[in-house]
C-alpha positions as CSV (number, residue, x, y, z in Angstrom):
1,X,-10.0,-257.0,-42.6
2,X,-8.5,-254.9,-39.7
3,X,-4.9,-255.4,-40.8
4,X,-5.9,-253.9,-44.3
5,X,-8.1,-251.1,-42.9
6,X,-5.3,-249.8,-40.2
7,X,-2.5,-249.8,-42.5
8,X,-4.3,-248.7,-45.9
9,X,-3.1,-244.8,-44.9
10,X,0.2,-246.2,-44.4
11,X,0.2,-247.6,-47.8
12,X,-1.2,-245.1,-49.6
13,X,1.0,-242.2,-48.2
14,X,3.9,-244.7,-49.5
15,X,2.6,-245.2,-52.7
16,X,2.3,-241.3,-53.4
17,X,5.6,-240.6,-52.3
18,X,7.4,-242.9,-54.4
19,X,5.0,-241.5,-57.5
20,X,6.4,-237.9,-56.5
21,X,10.2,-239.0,-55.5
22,X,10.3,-240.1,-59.0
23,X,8.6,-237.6,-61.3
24,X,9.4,-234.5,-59.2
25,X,12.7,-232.6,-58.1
26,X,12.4,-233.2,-54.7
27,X,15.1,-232.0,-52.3
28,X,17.6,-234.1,-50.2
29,X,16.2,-233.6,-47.2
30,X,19.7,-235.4,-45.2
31,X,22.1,-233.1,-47.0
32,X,19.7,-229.8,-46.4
33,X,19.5,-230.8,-42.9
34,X,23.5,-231.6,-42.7
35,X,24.5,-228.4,-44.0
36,X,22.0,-226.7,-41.6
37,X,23.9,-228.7,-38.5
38,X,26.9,-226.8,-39.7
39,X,25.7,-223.7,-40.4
40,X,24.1,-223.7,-36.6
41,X,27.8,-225.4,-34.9
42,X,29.6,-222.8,-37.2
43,X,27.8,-219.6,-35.3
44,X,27.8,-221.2,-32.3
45,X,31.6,-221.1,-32.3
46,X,32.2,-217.5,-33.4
47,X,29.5,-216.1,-30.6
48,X,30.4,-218.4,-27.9
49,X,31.9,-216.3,-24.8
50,X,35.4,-217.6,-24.0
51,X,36.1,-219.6,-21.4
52,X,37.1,-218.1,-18.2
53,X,40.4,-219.0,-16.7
54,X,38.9,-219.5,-13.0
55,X,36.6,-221.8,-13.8
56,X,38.8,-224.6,-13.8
């Protein structure tokens, strides 16, 4: 009875997102999160500060 009570949430919370992944437009969530890694390395490199030559 334990196994069924501790992962009934678990279960449920699977079952509903399948239900809406397949009747509903639901995002990508990889490619929104790729395309926001490259937005962020993108304006990292134009702001940077250059690199001095006596640091080395």
């Amino acid at each position: 009875m334990g196994i069924i009570r501790s992962s009934f949430s678990f279960i449920a919370g699977t079952a509903c997102g399948i239900y809406v992944a397949q009747n509903y437009n639901v995002p990508n969530i990889k490619k929104l999160v790729d395309s926001a890694f490259f937005v962020a390395k993108h304006v990292e490199e134009k702001y940077r500060k250059p690199k001095n030559k006596d640091d080395d």
